[in-house]
C-alpha positions in Angstrom: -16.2 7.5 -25.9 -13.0 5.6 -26.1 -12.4 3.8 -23.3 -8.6 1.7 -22.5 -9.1 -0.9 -20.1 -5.7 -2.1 -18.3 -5.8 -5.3 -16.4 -2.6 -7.3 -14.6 -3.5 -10.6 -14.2 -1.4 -12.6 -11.9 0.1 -15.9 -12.8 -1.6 -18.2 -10.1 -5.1 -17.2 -10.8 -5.5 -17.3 -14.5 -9.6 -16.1 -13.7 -11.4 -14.9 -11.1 -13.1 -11.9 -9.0 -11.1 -9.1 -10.4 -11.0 -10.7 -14.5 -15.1 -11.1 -14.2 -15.4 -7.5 -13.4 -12.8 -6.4 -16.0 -15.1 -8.3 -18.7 -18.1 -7.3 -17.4 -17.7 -3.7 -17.6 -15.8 -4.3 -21.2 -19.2 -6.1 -22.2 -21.0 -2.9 -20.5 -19.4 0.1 -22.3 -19.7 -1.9 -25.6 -23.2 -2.4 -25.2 -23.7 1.6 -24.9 -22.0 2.2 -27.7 -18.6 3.1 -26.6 -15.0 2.0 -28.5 -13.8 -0.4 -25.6 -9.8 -1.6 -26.1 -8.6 -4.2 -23.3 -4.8 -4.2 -22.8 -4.2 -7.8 -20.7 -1.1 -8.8 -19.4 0.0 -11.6 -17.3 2.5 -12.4 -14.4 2.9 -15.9 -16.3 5.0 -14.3 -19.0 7.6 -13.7 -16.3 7.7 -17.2 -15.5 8.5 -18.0 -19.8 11.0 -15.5 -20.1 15.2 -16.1 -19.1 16.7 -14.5 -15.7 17.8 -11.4 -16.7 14.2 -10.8 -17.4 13.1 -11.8 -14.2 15.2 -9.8 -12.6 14.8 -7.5 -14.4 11.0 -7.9 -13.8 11.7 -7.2 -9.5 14.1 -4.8 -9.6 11.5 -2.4 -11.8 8.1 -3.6 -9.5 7.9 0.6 -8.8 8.4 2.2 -11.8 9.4 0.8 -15.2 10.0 3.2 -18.4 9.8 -0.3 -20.6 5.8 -0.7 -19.0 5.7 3.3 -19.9 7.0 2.8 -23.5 4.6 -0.2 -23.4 1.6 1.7 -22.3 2.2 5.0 -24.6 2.5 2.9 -27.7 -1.0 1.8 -27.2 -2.6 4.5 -25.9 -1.1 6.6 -29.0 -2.5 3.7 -31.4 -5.9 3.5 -29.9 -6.1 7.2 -28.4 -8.8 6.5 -25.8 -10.7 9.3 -23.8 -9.9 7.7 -20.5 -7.5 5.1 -19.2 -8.4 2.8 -17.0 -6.5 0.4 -15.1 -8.0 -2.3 -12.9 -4.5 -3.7 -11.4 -0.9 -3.6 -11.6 1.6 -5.7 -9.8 5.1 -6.8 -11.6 4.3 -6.9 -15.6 2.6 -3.5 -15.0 3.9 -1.1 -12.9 2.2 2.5 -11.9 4.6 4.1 -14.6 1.2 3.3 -17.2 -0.8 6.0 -15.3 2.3 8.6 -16.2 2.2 7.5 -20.1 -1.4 8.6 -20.1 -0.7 11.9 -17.8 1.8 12.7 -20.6 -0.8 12.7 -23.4 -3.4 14.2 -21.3 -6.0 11.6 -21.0 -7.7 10.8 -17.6 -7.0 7.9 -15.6 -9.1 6.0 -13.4 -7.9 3.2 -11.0 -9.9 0.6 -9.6 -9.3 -0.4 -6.3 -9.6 -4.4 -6.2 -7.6 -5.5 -2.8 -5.5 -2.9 -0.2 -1.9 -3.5 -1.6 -1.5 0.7 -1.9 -1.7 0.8 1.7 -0.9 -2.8 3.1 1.9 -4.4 1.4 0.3 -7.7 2.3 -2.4 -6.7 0.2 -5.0 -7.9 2.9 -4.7 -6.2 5.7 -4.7 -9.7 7.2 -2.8 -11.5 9.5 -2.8 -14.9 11.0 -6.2 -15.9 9.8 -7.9 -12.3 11.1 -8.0 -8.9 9.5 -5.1 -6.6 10.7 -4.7 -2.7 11.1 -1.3 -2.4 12.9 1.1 -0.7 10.4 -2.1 1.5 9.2 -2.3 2.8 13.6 1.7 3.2 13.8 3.4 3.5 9.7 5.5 0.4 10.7 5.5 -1.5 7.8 9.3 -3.2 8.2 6.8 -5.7 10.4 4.8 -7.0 7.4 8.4 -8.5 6.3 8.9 -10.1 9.5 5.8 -11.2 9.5 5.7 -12.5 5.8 2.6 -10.9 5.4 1.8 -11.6 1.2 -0.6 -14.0 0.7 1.1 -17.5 0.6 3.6 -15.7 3.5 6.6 -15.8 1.1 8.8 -13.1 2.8 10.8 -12.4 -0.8 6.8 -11.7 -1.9 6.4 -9.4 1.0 9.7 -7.8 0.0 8.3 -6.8 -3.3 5.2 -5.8 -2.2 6.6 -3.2 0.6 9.2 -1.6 -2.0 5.9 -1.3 -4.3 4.1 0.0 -1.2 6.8 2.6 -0.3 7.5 3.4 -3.9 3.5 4.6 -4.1 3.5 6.5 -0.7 7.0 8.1 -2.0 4.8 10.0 -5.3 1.8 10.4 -2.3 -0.1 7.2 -3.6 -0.3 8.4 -7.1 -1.4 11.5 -6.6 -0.5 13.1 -9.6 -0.7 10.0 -11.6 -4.6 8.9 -11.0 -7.4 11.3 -11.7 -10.1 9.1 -9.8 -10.1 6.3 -8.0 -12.7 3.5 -7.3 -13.3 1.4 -4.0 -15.9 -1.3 -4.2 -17.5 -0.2 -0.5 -18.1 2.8 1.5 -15.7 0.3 3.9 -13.0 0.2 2.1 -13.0 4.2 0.9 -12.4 4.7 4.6 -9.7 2.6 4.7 -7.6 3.8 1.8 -8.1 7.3 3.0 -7.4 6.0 6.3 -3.9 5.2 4.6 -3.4 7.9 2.8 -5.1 8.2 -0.3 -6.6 11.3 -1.3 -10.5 11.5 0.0 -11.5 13.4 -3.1 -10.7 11.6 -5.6 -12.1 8.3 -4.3 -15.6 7.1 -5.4 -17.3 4.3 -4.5 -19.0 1.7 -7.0 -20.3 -1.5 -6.1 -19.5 -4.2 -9.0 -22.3 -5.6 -10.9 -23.9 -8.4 -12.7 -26.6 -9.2 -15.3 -29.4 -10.5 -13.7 -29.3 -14.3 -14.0 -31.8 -16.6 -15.6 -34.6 -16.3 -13.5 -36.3 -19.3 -15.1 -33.7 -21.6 -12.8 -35.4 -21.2 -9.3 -38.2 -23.5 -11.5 -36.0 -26.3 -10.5 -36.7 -28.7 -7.9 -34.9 -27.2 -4.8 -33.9 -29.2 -1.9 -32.7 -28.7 1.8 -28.4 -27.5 1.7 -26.3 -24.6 1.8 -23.7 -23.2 -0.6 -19.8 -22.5 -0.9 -18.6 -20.8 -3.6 -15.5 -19.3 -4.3 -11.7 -19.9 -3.8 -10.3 -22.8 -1.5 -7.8 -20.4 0.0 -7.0 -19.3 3.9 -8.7 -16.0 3.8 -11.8 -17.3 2.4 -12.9 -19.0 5.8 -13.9 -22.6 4.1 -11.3 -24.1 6.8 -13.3 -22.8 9.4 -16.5 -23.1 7.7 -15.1 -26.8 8.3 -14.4 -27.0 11.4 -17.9 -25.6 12.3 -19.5 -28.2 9.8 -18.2 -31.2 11.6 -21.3 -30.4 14.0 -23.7 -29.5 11.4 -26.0 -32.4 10.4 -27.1 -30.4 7.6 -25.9 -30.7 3.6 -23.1 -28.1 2.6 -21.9 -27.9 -1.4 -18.5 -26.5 -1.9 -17.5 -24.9 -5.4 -14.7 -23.8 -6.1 -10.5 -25.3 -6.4 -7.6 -23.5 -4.5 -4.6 -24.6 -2.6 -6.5 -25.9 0.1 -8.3 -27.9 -1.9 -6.6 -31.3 -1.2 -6.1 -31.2 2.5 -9.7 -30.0 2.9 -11.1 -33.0 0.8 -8.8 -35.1 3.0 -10.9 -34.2 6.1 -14.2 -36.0 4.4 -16.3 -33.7 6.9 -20.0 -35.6 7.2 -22.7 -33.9 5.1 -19.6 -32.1 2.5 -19.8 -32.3 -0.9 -17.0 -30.8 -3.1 -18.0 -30.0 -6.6 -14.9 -28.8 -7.6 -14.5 -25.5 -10.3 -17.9 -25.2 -12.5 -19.2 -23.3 -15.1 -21.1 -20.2 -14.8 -24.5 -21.9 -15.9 -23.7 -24.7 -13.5 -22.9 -22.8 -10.3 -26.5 -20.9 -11.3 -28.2 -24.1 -11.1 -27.1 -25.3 -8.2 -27.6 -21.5 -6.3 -31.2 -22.7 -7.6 -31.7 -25.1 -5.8 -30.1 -24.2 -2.6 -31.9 -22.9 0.4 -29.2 -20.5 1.3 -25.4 -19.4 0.5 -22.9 -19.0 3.2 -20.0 -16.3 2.5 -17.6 -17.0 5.6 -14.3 -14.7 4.4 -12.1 -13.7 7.2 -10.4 -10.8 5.5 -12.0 -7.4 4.6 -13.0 -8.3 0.8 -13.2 -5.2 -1.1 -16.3 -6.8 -2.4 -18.2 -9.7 -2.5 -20.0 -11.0 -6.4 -20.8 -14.6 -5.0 -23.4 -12.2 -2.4 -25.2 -10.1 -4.9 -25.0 -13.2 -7.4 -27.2 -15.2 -4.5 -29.4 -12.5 -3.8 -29.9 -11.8 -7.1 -31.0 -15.5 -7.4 -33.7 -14.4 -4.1 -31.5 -16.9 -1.9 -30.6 -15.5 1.6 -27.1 -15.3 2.2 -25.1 -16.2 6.0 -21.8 -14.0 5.6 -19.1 -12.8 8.4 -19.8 -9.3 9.7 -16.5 -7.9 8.3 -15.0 -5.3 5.6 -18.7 -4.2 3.6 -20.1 -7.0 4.1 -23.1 -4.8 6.0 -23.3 -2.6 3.2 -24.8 -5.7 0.9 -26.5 -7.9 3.6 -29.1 -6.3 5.5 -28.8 -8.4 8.8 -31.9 -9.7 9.1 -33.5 -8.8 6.4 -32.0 -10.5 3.5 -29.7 -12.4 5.1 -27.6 -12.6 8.8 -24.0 -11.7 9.8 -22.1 -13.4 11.9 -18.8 -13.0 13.9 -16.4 -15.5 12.9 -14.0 -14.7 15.6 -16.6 -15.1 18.6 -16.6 -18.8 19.9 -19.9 -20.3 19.1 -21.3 -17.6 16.8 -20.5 -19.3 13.5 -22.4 -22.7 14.7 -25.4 -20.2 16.3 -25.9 -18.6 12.9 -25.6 -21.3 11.0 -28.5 -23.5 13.1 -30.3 -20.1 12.8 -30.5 -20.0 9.1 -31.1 -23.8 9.2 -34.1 -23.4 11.4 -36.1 -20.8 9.9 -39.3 -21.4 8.5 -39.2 -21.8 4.6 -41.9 -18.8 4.1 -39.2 -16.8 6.1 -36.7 -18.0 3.9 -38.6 -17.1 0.7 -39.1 -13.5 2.5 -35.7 -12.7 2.9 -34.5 -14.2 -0.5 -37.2 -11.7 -2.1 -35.8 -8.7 -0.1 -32.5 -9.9 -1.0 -33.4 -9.8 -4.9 -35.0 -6.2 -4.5 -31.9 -5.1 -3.0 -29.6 -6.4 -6.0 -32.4 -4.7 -8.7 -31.9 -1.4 -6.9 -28.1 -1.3 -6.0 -25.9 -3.8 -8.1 -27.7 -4.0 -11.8 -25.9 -2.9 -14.8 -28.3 -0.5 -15.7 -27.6 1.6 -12.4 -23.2 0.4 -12.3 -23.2 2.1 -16.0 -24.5 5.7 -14.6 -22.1 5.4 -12.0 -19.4 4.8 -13.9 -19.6 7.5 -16.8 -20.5 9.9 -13.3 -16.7 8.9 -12.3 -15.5 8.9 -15.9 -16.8 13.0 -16.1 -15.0 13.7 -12.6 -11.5 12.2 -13.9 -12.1 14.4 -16.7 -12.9 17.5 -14.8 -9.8 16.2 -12.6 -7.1 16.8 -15.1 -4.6 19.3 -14.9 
């Protein structure tokens, strides 16, 4: 098979989440045998470019026939079986789904954050997840509000002309043969704003299961950030919990918070700053337990399976799908962020287990990943979607 990945990446975050997943499924279908073609582009090219481009750029966020002409040229020169697009958002616009209608080849979108039915892209406000325009359709608040990330109104501007753009052609519809949501969570919530429930399927992302042979380093007592130093990710919080924690906490990871938060020189902190792959492993290693404290509904979660993979229990909020990859106590515990007290209680409770119970729940945790997030069992998954957008075209 002949497979097209598409895959906007935005100018701010030249890696992360959503480009890991892009390569790791690339480095998937390859290694079953399948003709893989990546098609990358980048909101820093708008940035390089005069103003007539950018302009240009925003005043074609909905529907552009250049990004068509773009995406038919390679879809004729590589003529893939399916097209799949893991984002769009100003250098590509949904127009690419229509090049591939046009030439009959199935198109699959992956569903990475909620900007189809929350122009804010979140569902988030002031530091808390937020439903209000999905209860009453009025979205003119998110503008007021300044809801993209950052809380740029002009952002927010863009965004909600994208989002009613999209609900305009009945959220791609006719444009997308299948669509993927990371959790059973957030399946609910698309179709909860308007998204066709049959033709959204859920699968988990993945990863290879790490070097093993790294828990045969010395541990020692701490617990572990990782991840971006950014509002919605909870380290603030985490911080403001931590002042009363007399316990080690490493933070990976850079972001825009990254400065003020160093600034605070919280007791028992330790910022590590952005690492390699090999290096965060290490240290996961050696920790006694990871602590995932987002305060937005993440469509996923790799730092999670990436701990329990590693048979370290993981302390995570109780929000989005979190549930659906920590088993409260079993491999891990969720907490409410939002409840005074219960961050510091759950915390101190991890802190004060036994390490045998520790070692229980890390193994439970590691089971869970073998059965659930491998690539052996994301692969089957996959080609099972792949066959319905197939079967889904007109």
């Amino acid at each position: 098979m002949r497979i097209l990945i598409a895959f906007n990446n935005y100018a701010d975050i030249p890696s992360g989440g959503e480009r890991n997943v892009v390569l790791a499924e690339e480095k998937l279908l390859r290694k079953h045998g399948h003709e893989v073609c990546v098609w990358e582009r980048n909101n820093a090219e708008i940035h390089q470019t005069g103003w007539g481009s950018k302009i240009s750029a925003f005043a074609n966020l909905t529907w552009s026939e250049q990004r068509k002409r773009d995406a038919g040229k390679i879809l004729d020169e590589f003529k893939p079986d399916i097209f799949h697009l893991h984002n769009y958002w100003l250098v590509m616009t949904p127009s690419v789904f229509a090049a591939a209608q046009e030439r009959k080849i199935p198109t699959v979108y992956t569903l990475h954050n909620y900007r189809m039915i929350c122009p804010g892209a979140q569902l988030m406000y002031k530091g808390r997840p937020c439903e209000d325009c999905l209860r009453d359709n009025r979205f003119i608040r998110c503008l007021i509000r300044g809801c993209f990330p950052g809380g740029s109104r002009f952002k927010t501007f863009l965004s909600l002309r994208l989002y009613h753009a999209t609900r305009r052609r009945h959220f791609l519809k006719n444009e997308v043969n299948a669509f993927i949501a990371l959790s059973k969570f957030s399946r609910e919530k698309f179709i909860q704003g308007g998204l066709e429930a049959g033709k959204i399927y859920v699968k988990p992302n993945f990863l290879d299961d790490p070097n093993l042979s790294n828990q045969l380093l010395p541990s020692k007592p701490g617990a572990l950030f990782i991840g971006r130093l950014s509002a919605e990710k909870g380290i603030s919080e985490l911080l403001d919990v931590w002042e009363k924690i007399d316990y080690p906490l490493t933070v990976i990871g850079e972001g825009a918070l990254g400065g003020r938060l160093r600034a605070r020189k919280v007791p028992n902190v330790t910022f590590m700053g952005s690492l390699s792959r090999n290096e965060v492993l290490r240290l996961l290693a050696q920790t006694t337990f990871l602590v995932f404290p987002s305060v937005w509904y993440e469509t996923f979660g790799l730092t999670m399976i990436e701990a329990m993979a590693m048979s370290k229990p993981v302390l995570a909020t109780n929000l989005g799908g979190r549930s659906e990859i920590v088993q409260d106590g079993v491999t891990g515990f969720l907490y409410n962020p939002f409840e005074p007290g219960h961050t510091e209680a759950a915390i101190q409770k991890m802190i004060m287990l036994s390490h045998s119970k520790r070692e229980q729940m890390g193994m439970a945790g590691r089971e869970h990943f073998l059965k659930h997030y491998t690539p052996q069992v994301n692969y089957q998954i996959l080609m099972d979607i792949y066959d319905k957008a197939k079967k889904a075209l007109p």
